[in-house]
N, C-alpha and C positions, 0 to 999 in steps of 0.2 A: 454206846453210840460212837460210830468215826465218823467224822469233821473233816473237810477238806479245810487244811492251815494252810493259808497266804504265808505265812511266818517260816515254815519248814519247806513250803511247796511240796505236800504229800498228807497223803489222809491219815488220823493218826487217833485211837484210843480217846473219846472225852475223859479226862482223868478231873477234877476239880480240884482247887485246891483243900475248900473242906466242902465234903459232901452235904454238911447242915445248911448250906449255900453258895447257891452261883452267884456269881458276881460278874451281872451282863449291862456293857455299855455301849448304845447305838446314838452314832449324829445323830441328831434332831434335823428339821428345817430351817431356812434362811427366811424368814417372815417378811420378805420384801414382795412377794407375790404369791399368785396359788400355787400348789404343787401337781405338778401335770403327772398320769400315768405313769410315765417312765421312772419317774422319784416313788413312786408310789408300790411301784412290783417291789423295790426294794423291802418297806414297811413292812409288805406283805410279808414276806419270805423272813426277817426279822421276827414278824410276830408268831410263823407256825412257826422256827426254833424254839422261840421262848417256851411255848404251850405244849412243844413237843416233849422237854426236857420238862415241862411239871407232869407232862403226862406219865413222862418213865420214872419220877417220883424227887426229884429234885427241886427243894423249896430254889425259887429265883429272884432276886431281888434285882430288877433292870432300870438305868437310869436314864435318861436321854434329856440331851439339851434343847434349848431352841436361841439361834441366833440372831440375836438383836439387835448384835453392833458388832464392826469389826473385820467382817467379810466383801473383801475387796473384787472388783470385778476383773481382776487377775490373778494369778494364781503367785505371783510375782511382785506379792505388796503394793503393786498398783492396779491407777483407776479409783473409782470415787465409791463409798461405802458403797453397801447392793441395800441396804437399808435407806439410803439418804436417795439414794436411786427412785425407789418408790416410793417417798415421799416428796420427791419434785413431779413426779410421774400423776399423782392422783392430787397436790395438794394438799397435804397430811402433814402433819409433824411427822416424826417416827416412829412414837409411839403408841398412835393413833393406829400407823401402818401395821405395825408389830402385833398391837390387841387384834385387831380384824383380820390378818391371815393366820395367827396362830388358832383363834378361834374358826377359821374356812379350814385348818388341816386338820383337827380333829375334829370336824365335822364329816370330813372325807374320810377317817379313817373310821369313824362309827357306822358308814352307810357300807363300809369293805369287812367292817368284824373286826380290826386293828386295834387291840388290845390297847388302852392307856399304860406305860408303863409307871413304875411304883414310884418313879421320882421323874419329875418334868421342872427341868430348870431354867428359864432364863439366862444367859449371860452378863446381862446386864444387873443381877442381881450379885454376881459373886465377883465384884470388882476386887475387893480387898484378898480374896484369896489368891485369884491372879496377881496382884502386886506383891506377895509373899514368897511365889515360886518363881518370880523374874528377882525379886532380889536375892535367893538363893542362887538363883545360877549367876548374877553376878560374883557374888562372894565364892564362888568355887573355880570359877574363871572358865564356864561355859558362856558366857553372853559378855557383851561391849556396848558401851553409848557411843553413838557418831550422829553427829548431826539432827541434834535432840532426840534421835531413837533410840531404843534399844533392841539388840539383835542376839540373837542366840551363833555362837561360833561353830560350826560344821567342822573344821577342822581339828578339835580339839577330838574329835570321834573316832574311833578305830574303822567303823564301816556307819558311814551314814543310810545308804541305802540300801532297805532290808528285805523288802519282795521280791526285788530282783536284782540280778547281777549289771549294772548298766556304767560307762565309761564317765568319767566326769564331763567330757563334754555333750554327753546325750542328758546329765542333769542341769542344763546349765540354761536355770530358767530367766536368767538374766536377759539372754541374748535370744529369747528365743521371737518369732515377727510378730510384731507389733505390742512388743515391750520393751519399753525404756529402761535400760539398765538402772542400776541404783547405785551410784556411786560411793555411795557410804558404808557398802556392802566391803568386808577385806575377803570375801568367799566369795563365789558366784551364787552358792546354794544355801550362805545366809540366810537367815529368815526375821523378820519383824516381832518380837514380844511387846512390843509397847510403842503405839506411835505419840506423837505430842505434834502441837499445834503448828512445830517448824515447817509440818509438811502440810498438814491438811487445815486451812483457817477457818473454811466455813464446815468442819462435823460438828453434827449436831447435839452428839453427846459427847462429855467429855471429864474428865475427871480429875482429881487431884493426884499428883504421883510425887514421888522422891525422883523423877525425873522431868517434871513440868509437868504441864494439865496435857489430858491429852485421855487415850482411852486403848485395851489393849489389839492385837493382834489376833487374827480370826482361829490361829491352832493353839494357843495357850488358854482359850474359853474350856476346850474338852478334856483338857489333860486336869485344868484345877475343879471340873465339877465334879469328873469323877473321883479325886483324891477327897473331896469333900464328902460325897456320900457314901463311897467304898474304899476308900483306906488306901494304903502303898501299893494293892495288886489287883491285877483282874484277872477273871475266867475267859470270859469272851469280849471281845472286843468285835460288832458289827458295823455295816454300810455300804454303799456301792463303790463299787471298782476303781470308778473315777478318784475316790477320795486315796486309795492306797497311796497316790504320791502327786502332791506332797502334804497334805493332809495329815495323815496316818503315820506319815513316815517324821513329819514332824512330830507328832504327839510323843513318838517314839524316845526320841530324841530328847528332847527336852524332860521328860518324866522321868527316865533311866539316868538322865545326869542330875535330874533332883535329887533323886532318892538311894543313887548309887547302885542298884540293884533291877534284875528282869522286871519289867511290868505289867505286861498281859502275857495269856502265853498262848490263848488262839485268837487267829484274824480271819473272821466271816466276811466275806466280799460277794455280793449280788450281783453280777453281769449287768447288761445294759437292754433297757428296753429299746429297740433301734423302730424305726419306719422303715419305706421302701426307700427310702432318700438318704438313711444314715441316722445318726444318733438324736435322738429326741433332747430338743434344748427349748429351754424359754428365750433366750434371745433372738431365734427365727421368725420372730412373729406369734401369730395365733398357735398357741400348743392345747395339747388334749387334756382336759382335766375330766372329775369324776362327773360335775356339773352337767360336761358337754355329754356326754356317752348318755346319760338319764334325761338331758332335752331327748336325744335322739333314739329314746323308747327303750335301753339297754340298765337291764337289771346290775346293778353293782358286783353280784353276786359271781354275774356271768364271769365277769373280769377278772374277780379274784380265780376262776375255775380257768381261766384261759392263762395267769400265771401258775399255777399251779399245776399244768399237763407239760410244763417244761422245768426242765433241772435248774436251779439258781444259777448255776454257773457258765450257762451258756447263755450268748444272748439270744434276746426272743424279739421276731420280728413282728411291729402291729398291722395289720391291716384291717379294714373293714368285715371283708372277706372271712380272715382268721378269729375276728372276734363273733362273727354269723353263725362260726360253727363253732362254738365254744357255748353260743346261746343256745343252739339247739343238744348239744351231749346235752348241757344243766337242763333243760326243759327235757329230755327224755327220760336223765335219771331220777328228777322229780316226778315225773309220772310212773313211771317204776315201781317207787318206793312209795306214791301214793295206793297202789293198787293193792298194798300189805294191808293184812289185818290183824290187829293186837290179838293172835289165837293162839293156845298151845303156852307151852312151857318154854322156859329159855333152857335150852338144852348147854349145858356149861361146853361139855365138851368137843360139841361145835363151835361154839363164839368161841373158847382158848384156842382152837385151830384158824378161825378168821381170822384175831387178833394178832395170832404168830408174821401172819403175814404181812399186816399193816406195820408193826413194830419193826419187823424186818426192812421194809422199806426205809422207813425212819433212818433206822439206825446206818444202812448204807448212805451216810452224807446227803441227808434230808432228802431223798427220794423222793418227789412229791408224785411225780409222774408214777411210780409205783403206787404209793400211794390210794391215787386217786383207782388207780386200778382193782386195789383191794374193793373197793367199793363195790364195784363190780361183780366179784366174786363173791359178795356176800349175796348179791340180788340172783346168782345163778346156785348159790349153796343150795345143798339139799336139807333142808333144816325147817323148823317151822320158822314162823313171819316173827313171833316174838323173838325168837332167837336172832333174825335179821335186822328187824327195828333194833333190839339192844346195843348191837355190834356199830351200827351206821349211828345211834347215837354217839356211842362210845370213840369212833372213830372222828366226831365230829367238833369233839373238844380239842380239835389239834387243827384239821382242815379249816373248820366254823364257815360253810357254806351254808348253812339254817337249812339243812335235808329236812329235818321233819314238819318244821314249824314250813317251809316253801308247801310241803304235802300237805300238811293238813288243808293251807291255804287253797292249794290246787284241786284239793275234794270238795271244800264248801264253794266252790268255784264253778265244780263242776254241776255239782248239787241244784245251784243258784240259775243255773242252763236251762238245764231239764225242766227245775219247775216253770222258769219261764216260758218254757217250750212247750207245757202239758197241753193234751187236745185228746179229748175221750176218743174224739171221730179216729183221728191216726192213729190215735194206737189201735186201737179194732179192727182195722184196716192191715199194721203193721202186722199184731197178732193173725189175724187172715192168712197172710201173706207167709206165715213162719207155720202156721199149718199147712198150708198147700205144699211149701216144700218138702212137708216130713212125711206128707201122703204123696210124694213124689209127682202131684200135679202142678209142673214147674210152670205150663202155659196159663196158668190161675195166678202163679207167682209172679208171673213178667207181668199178666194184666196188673196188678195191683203194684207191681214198682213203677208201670210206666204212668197211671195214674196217675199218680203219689206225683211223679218228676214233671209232669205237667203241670200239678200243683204249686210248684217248687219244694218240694219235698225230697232231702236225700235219705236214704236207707244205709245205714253203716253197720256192718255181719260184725259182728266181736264173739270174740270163745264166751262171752259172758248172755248173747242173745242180739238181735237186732235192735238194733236203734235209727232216731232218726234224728234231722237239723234240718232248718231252712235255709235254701241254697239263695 
């Protein structure tokens, strides 16, 4: 499989480091609110990697946090927690806040097919572990207290910033508008491992530390859960885009002067779900979650298929419009694949040639868009339907659109029509009608369609025989 790496900027061999297992660690959410769409293609695209790579046969052990405390409405160590945010917002403690959205995003991820991964941690759970890798870097003289914080030193780095080639003053999130520099900073691109109560009086959680009470810093949460549940290295490291910096670049940083040595060695970045108007944020107001799209009669399913007909790494633009026809492809390809029937043999050396195709997509840097195209290919294959069903199962343990389980639904659906529809009289009439045509007395045929349509009666010709519906 090749991987587009953020790390080298070029597509590059998955190598692992032990093939007995990957070792994948994706941000969690910030459990101050729902997670809208745009946060959400990420997940997506996180979860078909993971399934993709157990699909090519790689046991995967993934871990993901969920932010409880910590994460500032800056990116710039300031502004007031995003957790303490939503608990002035609804009235809540925090972690009243915390339990109710953590429990909305995997609820939203269960209605998308968004795999739970093997470890889901809290922050707020692994206080002690973080207070171990900040007194480490103090004692090796990556970090400094100023002004009851502690900060991790940028300077002490040969290159701090590793996605891209960018000037010191393009990092320089001090001064960027409408943030208050930090004077306690001796860097500009300083970052926070531990604040304490000099700064913030009223956080709501807070802790005991070897530097006052207080609690840590939003990018030393990811670096100490994952040392806690996968050890000094990782395979893959995912998220979106946004987080590459300073997020990611922090993790970088801080972990690599822990431990003295590399510490992930690929970086999976998801693109940005954008609107007509630009980047999709929850601070604009009303944003889109999965909630709203299922008020508005819009199968979950649809959405995962509407991220999925575009490449991770571009962004993808939402409109109403675009998500219309992403309902009707899913509603055709389900009708499709409803029309199969479990007959015949599964011919292997068919499906090994569908499956060539599907893998291949894969492994070109998660192709989804190809992908989804194999799908396609199976339903035009020359093969029997069991050879077809097998393949779109098979295929489906990586996409997880529920092709078959959506068809069956869509058969007993259809099923459930008809018999409501039964009428001895129309059909007799119908059958009438479908003899007159095959004895080519077509003006027998119109008398009895135009009947019918005064009825309200429509007549629908299918390769399978006439049918009909009330209009």
């Amino acid at each position: 499989m090749y991987l587009y790496n953020s790390l080298s900027h070029k597509k590059e061999l998955f190598t692992p480091n032990d093939p007995k297992l990957v070792k994948m660690y994706t941000c969690g959410p910030t459990v101050y609110h729902y997670a809208h769409i745009g946060n959400l293609r990420t997940y997506i695209m996180e979860d078909v990697l993971e399934k993709a790579l157990r699909y090519m046969g790689y046991p995967v052990k993934r871990v993901m946090n969920i932010t409880d405390v910590g994460h500032l409405a800056s990116d710039a160590d300031s502004g007031e927690d995003k957790m303490l945010k939503g608990a002035r917002r609804e009235h809540k403690t925090v972690m009243e806040i915390a339990k109710y959205y953590t429990d909305a995003f995997f609820s939203d991820c269960e209605k998308l097919n968004i795999k739970r991964p093997d470890v889901v941690q809290p922050a707020t759970g692994c206080i002690d572990e973080f207070i171990k890798i900040i007194s480490g870097l103090l004692d090796k003289g990556f970090a400094y207290v100023a002004g009851g914080n502690v900060y991790f030193d940028t300077s002490k780095l040969e290159k701090y910033y590793v996605f891209n080639d960018h000037d010191e003053d393009d990092l320089a999130v001090g001064v960027r508008e409408g943030v208050e520099e930090d004077t306690n900073k001796r860097n500009k691109n300083d970052f926070v491992l531990w604040f304490t109560k000099s700064k913030f009086e009223d956080q709501a959680l807070k802790w005991d530390s070897p530097w006052g009470v207080g609690y840590p810093g939003w990018h030393i949460e990811c670096s100490g859960i994952s040392m806690k549940y996968l050890g000094e290295d990782l395979d893959i490291h995912a998220g979106g885009i946004d987080n590459a910096f300073p997020h990611h670049t922090n993790e970088i940083a801080q972990s690599e002067s822990y431990f003295g040595h590399k510490w992930c060695n690929y970086w999976f970045h998801v693109h940005h779900l954008n609107t007509e108007a630009g980047k999709m944020s929850k601070s604009k107001g009303e944003f889109l979650t999965v909630s709203l799209l299922e008020s508005k009669g819009y199968d979950p399913m649809a959405y995962r298929l509407f991220c999925l007909q575009s490449h991770y790494r571009r962004n993808l633009v939402f409109s109403w419009e675009n998500l219309d026809n992403a309902v009707v492809a899913y509603d055709k390809l389900i009708s499709k694949i409803a029309a199969l029937k479990p007959e015949g043999e599964v011919e292997q050396e068919s499906f090994a040639k569908l499956k060539e195709r599907f893998v291949s997509a894969l492994n070109g840097d998660l192709n989804t868009s190809l992908a989804v195209t194999a799908l396609y290919d199976v339903l035009k294959a020359k093969c029997s339907d069991a050879t077809k069903l097998a393949a779109l199962a098979d295929f489906d343990r990586v996409l997880s659109l529920n092709l078959l389980k959506a068809a069956e639904g869509y058969r007993k659906k259809q099923a459930q029509e008809e018999a409501a529809c039964a009428d001895p009289e129309i059909d007799a009439l119908v059958a009438a009608r479908t003899a007159a045509k095959q004895e080519r007395n077509f003006a027998e045929a119109d008398r009895i369609r135009d009947e019918l349509k005064a009825r309200g009666i429509e007549i629908i010709d299918t390769p399978q025989g006439a049918k009909w519906r009330k209009v």
